[in-house]
N, C-alpha and C positions, 0 to 999 in steps of 0.2 A: 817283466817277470821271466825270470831262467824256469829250460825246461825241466819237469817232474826225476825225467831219467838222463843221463846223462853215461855214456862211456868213461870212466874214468884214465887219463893216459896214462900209461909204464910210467914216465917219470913224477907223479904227482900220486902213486898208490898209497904212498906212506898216509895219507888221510884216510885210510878205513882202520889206523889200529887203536884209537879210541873204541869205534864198535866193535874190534874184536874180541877188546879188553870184556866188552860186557858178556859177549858171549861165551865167558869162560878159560880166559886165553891166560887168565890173570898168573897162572903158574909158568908161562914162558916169560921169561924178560924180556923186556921192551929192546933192547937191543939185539937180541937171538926173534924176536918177534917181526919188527924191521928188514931183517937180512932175511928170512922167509921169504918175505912178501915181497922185496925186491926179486927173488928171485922168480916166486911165480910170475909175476907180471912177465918175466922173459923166455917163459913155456908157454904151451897153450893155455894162456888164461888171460881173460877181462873180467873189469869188474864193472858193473852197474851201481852208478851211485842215484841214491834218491835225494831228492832236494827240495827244501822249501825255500823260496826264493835263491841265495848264493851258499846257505848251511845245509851242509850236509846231514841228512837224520835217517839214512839207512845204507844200507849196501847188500848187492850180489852176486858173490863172485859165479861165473863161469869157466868150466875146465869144457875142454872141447878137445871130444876122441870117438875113434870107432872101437864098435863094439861089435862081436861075432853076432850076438843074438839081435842086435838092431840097426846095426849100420851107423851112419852117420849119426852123435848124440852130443848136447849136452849135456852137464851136470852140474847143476846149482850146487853153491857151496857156501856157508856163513854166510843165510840169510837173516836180516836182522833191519827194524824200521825200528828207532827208539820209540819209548813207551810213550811219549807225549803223544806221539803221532800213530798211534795205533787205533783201531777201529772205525776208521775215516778212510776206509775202499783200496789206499795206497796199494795193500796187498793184494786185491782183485787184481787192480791197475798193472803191476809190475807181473801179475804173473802172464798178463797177457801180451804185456811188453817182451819178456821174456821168449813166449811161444813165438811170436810175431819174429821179433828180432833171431832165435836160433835156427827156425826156418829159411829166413832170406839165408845164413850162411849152408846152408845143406841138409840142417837138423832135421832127422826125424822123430827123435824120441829128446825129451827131459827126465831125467835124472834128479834123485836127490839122497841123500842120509838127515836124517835127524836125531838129535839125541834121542834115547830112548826114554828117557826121563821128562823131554818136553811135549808134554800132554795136549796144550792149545795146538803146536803148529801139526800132531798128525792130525788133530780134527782139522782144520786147513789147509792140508792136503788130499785131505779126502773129499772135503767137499769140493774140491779143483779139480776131480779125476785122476788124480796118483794113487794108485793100489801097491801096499805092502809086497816086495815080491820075494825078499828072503831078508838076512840078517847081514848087519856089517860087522865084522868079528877084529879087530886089532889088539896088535902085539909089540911090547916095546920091546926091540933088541940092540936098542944101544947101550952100551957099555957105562953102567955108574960111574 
């Protein structure tokens, strides 16, 4: 049995864009969607993939930066465990995998954005200890 969590490597990222696809991604095309993700992988980013057995059924990306107000931080990004596999602890499990593993690299604080519309995961992060601390406000300025 392969383990729960797993680092996923820079050259094998392209396996989370199925779930990105669910979470909304579906307006970027799969090929402008690809070359993204290649690229973060080559910034500060990993991704945690979750696993049952060898399939994949979730991922979490990780950006890693300092911050004036907290110093050393992660920032969870496009967290997501398909729906088959949902309410069976995974998310406890990962979030502590997460604390654990951002620590050993320096972390002091975790980070997150979530839609504002997705109602279950702020209740999910509230009951993990993550308080609302202001709003994420974005703006497209690229060129139609």
């Amino acid at each position: 049995m392969s383990e729960l969590f797993r680092i996923i490597p820079a050259s094998e990222i392209d396996c989370i864009i199925p779930l990105l696809r669910i979470l909304g991604e579906e307006k970027v095309s799969e090929e402008l969607l690809k070359e993204r993700v290649q690229e973060m992988a080559q910034q500060n980013y990993e991704c945690v993939g979750i696993y049952d057995e060898d399939m994949l059924i979730g991922c979490c990306g990780l950006w890693y930066q300092t911050r004036h107000y907290a110093g050393r931080s992660v920032e969870m990004d496009h967290v997501i465990v398909l729906e088959s596999h949902r309410n069976k602890g995974i998310g406890k499990r990962l979030m502590e995998y997460v604390y654990e593993y951002a620590e050993k690299r320096g972390g002091a604080w975790v980070e997150l954005n979530t839609y504002v519309h997705n109602f279950p995961s702020h209740k999910f992060y509230y009951n993990h200890g993550f308080a609302a601390k202001g709003y994420h406000f974005v703006k497209d300025i690229s060129k139609k």
